[in-house]
Chimera marker file (.cmm) of the C-alpha trace (Angstrom):
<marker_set name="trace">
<marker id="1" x="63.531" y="37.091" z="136.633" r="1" g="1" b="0" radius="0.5"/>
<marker id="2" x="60.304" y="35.241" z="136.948" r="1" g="1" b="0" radius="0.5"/>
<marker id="3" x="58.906" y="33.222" z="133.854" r="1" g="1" b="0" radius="0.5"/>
<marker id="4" x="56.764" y="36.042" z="131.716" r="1" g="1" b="0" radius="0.5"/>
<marker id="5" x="55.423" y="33.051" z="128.645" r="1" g="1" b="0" radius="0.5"/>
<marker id="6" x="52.466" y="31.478" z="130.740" r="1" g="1" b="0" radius="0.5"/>
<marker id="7" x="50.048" y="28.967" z="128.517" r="1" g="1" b="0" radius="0.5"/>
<marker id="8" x="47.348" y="31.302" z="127.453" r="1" g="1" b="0" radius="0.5"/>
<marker id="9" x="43.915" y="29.855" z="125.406" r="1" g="1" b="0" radius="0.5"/>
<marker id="10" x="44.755" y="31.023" z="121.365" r="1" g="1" b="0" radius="0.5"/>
<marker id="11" x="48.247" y="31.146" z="121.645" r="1" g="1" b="0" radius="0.5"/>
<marker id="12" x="50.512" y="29.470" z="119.182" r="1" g="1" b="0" radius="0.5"/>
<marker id="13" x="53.007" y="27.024" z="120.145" r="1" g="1" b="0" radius="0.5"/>
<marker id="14" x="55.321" y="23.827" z="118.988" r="1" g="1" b="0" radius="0.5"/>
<marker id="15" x="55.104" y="20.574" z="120.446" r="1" g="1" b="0" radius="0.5"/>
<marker id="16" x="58.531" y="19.781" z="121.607" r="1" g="1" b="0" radius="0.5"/>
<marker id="17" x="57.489" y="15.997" z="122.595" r="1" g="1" b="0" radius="0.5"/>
<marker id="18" x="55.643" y="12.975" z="121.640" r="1" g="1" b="0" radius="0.5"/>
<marker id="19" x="54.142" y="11.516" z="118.214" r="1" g="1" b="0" radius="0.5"/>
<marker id="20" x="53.205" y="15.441" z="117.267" r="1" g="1" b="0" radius="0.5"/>
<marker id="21" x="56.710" y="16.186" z="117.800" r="1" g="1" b="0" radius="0.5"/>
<marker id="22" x="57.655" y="19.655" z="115.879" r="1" g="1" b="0" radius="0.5"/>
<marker id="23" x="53.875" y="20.692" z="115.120" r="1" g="1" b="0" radius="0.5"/>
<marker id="24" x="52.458" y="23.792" z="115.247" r="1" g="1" b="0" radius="0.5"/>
<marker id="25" x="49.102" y="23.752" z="117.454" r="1" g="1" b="0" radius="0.5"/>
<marker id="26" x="46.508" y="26.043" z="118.880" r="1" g="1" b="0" radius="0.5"/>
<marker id="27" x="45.986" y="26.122" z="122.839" r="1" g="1" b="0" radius="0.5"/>
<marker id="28" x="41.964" y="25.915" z="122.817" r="1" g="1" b="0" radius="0.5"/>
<marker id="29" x="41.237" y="24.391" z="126.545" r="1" g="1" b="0" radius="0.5"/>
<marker id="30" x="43.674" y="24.049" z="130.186" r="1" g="1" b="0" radius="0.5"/>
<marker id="31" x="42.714" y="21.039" z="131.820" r="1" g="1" b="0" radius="0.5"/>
<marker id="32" x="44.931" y="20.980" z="134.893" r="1" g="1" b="0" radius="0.5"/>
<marker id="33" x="45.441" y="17.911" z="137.376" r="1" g="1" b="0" radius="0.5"/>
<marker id="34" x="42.520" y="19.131" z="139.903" r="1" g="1" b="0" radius="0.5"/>
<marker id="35" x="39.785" y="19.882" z="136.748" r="1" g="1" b="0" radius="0.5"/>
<marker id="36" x="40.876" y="16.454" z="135.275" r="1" g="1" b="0" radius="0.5"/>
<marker id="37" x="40.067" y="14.785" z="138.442" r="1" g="1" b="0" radius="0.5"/>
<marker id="38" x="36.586" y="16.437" z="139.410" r="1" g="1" b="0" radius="0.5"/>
<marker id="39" x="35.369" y="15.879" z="135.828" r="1" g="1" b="0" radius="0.5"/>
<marker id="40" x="32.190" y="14.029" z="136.113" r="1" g="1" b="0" radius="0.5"/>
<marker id="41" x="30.860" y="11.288" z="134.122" r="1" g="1" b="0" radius="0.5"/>
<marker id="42" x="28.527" y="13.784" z="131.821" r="1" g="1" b="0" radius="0.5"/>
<marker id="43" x="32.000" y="15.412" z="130.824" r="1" g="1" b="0" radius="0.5"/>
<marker id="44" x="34.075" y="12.594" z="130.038" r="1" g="1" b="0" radius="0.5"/>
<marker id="45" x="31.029" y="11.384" z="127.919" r="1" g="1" b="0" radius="0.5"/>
<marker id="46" x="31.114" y="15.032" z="126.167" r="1" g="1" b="0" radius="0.5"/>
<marker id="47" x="35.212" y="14.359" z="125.565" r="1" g="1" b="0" radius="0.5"/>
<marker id="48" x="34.351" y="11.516" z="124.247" r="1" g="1" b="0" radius="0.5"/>
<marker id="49" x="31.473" y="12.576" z="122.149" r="1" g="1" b="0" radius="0.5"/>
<marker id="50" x="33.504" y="15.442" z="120.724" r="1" g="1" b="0" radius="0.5"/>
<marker id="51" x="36.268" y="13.079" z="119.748" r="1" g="1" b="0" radius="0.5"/>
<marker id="52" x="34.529" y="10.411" z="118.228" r="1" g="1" b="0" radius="0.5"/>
<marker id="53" x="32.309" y="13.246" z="116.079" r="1" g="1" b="0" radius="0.5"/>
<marker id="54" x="36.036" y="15.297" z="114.773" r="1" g="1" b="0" radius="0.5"/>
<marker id="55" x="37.345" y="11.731" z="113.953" r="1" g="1" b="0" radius="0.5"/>
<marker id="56" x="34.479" y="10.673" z="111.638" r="1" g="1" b="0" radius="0.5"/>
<marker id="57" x="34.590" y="14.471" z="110.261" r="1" g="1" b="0" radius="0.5"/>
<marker id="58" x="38.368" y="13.628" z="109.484" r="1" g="1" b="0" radius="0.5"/>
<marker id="59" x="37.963" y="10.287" z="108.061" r="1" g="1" b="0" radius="0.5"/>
<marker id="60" x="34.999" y="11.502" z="105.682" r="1" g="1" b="0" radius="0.5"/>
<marker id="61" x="37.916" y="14.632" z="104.391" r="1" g="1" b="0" radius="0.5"/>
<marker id="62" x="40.256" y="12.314" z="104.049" r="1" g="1" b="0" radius="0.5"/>
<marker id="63" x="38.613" y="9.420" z="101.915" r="1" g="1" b="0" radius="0.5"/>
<marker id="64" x="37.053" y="12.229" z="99.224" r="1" g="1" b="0" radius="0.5"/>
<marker id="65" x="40.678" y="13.782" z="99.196" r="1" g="1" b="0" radius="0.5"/>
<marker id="66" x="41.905" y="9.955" z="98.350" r="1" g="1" b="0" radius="0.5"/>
<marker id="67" x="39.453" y="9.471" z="95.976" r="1" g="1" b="0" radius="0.5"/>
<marker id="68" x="39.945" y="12.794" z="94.074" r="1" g="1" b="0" radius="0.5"/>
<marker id="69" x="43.572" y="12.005" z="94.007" r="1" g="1" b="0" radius="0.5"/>
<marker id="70" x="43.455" y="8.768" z="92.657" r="1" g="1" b="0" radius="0.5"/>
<marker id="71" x="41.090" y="9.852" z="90.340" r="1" g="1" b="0" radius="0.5"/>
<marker id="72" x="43.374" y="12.536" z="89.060" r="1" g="1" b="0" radius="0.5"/>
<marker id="73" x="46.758" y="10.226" z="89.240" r="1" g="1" b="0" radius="0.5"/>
<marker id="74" x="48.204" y="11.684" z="91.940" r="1" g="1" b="0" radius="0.5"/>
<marker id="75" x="48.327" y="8.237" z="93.574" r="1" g="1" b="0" radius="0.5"/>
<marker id="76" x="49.993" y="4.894" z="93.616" r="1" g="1" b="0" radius="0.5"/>
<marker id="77" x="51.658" y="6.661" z="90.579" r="1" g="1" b="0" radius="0.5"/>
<marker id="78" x="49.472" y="5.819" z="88.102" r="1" g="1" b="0" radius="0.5"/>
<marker id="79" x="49.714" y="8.282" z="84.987" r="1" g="1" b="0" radius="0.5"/>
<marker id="80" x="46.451" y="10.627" z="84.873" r="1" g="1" b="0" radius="0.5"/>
<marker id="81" x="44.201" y="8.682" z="82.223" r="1" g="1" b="0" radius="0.5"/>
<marker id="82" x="42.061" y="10.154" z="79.499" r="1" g="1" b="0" radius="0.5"/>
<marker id="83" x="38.392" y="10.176" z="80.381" r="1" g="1" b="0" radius="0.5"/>
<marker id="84" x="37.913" y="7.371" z="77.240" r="1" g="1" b="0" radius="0.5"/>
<marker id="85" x="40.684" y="5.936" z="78.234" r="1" g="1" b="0" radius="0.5"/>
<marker id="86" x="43.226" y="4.152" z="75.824" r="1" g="1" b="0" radius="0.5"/>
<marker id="87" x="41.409" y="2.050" z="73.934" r="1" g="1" b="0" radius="0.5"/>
<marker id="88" x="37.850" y="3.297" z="71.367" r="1" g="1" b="0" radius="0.5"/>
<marker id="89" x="34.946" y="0.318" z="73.922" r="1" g="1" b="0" radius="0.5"/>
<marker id="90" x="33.489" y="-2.061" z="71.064" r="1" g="1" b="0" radius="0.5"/>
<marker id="91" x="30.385" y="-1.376" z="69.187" r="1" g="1" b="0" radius="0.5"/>
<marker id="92" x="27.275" y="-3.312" z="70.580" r="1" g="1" b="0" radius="0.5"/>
<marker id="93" x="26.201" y="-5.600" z="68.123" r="1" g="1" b="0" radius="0.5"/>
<marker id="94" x="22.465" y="-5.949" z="67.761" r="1" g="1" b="0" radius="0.5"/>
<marker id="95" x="20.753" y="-9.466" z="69.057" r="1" g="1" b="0" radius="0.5"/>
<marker id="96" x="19.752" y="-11.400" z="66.363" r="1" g="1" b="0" radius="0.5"/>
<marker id="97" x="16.243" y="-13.496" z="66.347" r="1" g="1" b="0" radius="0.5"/>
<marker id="98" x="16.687" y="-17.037" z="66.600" r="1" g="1" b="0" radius="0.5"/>
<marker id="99" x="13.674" y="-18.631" z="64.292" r="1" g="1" b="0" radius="0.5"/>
<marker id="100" x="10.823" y="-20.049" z="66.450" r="1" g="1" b="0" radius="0.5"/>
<marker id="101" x="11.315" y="-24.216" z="65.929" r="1" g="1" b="0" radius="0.5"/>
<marker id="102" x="9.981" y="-26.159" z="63.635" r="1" g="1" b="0" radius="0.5"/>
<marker id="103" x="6.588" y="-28.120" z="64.519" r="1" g="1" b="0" radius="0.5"/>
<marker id="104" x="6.887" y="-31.981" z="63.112" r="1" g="1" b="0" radius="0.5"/>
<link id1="1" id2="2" r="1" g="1" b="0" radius="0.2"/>
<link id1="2" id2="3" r="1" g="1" b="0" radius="0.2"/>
<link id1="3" id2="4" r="1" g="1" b="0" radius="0.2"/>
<link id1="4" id2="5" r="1" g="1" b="0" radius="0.2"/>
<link id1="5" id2="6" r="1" g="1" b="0" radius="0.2"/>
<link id1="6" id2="7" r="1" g="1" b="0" radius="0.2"/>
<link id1="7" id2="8" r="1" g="1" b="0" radius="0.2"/>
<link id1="8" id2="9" r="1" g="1" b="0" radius="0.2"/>
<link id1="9" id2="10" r="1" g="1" b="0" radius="0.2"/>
<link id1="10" id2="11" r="1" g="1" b="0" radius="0.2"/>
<link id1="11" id2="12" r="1" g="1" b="0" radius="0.2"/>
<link id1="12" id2="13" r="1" g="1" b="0" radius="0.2"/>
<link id1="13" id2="14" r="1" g="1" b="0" radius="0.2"/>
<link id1="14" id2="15" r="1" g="1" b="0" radius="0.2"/>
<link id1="15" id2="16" r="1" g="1" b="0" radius="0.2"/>
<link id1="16" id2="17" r="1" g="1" b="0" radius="0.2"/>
<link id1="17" id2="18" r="1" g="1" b="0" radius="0.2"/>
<link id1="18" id2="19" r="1" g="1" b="0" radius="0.2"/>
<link id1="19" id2="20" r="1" g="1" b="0" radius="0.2"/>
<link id1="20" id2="21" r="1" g="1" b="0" radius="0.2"/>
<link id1="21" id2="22" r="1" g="1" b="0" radius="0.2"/>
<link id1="22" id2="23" r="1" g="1" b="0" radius="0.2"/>
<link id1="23" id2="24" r="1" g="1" b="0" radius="0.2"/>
<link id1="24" id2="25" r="1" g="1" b="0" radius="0.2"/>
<link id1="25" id2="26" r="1" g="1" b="0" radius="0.2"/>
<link id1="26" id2="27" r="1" g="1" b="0" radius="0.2"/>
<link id1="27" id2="28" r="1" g="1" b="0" radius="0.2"/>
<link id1="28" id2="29" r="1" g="1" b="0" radius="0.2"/>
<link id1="29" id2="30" r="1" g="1" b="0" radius="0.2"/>
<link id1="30" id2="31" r="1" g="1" b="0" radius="0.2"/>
<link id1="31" id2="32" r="1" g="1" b="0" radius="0.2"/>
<link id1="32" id2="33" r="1" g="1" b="0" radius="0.2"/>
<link id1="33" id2="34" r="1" g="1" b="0" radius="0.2"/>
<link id1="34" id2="35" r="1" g="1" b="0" radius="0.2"/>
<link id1="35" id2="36" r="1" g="1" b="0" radius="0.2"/>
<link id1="36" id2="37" r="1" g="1" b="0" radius="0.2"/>
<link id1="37" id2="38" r="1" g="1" b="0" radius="0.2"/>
<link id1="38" id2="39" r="1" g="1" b="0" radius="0.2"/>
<link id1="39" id2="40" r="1" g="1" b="0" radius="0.2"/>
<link id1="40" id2="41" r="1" g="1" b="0" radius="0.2"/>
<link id1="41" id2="42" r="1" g="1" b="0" radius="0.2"/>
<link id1="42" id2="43" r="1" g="1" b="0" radius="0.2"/>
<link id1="43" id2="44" r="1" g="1" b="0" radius="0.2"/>
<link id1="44" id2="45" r="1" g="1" b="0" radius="0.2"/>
<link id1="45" id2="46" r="1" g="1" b="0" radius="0.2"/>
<link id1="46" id2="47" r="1" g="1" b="0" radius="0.2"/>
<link id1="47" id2="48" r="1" g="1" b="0" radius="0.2"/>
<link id1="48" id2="49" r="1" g="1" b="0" radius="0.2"/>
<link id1="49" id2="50" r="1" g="1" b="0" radius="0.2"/>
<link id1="50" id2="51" r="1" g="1" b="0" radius="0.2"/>
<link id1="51" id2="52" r="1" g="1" b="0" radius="0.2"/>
<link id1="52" id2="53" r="1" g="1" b="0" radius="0.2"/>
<link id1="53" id2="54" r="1" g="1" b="0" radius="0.2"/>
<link id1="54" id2="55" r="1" g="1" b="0" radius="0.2"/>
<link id1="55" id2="56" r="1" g="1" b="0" radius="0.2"/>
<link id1="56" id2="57" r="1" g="1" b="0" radius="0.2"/>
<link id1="57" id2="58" r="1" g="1" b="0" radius="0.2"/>
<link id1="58" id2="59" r="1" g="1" b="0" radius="0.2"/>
<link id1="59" id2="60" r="1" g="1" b="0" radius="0.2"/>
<link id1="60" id2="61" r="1" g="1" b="0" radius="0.2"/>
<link id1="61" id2="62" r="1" g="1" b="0" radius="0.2"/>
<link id1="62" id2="63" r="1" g="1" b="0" radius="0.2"/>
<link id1="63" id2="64" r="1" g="1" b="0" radius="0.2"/>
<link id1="64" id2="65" r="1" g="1" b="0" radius="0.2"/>
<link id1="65" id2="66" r="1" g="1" b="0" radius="0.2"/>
<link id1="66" id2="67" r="1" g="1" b="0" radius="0.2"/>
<link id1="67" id2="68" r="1" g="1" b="0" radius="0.2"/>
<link id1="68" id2="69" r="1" g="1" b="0" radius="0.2"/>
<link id1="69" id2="70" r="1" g="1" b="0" radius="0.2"/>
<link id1="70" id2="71" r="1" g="1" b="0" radius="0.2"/>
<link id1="71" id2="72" r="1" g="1" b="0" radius="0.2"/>
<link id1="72" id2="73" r="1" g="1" b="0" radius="0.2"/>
<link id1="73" id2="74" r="1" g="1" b="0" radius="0.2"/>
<link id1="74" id2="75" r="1" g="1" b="0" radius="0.2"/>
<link id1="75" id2="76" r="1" g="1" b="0" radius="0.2"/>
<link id1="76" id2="77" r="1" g="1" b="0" radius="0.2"/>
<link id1="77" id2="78" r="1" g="1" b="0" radius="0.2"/>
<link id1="78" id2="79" r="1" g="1" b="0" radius="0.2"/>
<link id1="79" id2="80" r="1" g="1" b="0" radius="0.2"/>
<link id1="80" id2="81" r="1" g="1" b="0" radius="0.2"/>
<link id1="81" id2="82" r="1" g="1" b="0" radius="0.2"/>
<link id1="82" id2="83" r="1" g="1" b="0" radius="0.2"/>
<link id1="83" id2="84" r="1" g="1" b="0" radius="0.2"/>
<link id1="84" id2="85" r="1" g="1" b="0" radius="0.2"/>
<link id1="85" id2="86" r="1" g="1" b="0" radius="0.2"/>
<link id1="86" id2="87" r="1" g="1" b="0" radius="0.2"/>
<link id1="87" id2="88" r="1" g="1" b="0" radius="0.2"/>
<link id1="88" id2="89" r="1" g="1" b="0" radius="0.2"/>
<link id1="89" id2="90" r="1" g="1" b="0" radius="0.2"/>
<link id1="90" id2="91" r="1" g="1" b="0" radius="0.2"/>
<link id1="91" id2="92" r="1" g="1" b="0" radius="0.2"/>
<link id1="92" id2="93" r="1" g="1" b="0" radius="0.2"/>
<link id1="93" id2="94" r="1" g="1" b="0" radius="0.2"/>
<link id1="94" id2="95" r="1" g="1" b="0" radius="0.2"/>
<link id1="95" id2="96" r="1" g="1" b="0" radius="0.2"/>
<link id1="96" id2="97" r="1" g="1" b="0" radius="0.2"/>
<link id1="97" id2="98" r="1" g="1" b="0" radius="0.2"/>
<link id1="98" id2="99" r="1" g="1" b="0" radius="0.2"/>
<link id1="99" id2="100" r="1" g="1" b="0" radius="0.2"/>
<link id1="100" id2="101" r="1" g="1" b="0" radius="0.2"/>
<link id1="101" id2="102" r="1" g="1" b="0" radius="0.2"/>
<link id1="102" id2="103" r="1" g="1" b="0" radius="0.2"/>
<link id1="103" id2="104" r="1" g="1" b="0" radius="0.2"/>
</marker_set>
């Protein structure tokens, strides 16, 4: 009985190998061995392109999902702060003159 579960673009699958190991992903391109090697300059550029734009996408995501989480206690375990905070800030006490100096 030949194999009937080909790759398809848009299916579903789990990563059985490697650092994704037990992932769930999305098949969005084949690149077989002959494609990979007839790829021209322009293309790997484009790869590369593409990757370095969905990286800096990511990072940006992930520092304002740090921030909002430190900022609501979520981490480093710090306890969720009131927005005074603990302690009533010190009254600003109003400069006082100092008298011009005497002339002699």
């Amino acid at each position: 009985m030949p194999f009937q579960r080909f790759v398809e673009t848009g299916r579903v699958a789990v990563v059985s190998e490697g650092p994704h190991k037990g992932k769930l992903v999305s098949i969005v391109d084949v690149i077989d061995q002959t494609r990979r090697s007839q790829l021209t300059d322009l293309d790997r550029f484009k790869l590369r392109r593409a990757r370095s734009r969905r990286n800096h996408i990511r990072t940006a995501t992930f520092l304002a999902l740090r921030k909002a989480a430190s900022r609501n206690g979520f981490l480093y375990g710090k306890k969720k702060m009131a927005k005074g905070g603990d302690k009533p800030k010190p009254s600003k006490k109003a400069k006082k003159e100092k008298p011009a100096p005497k002339k002699k």
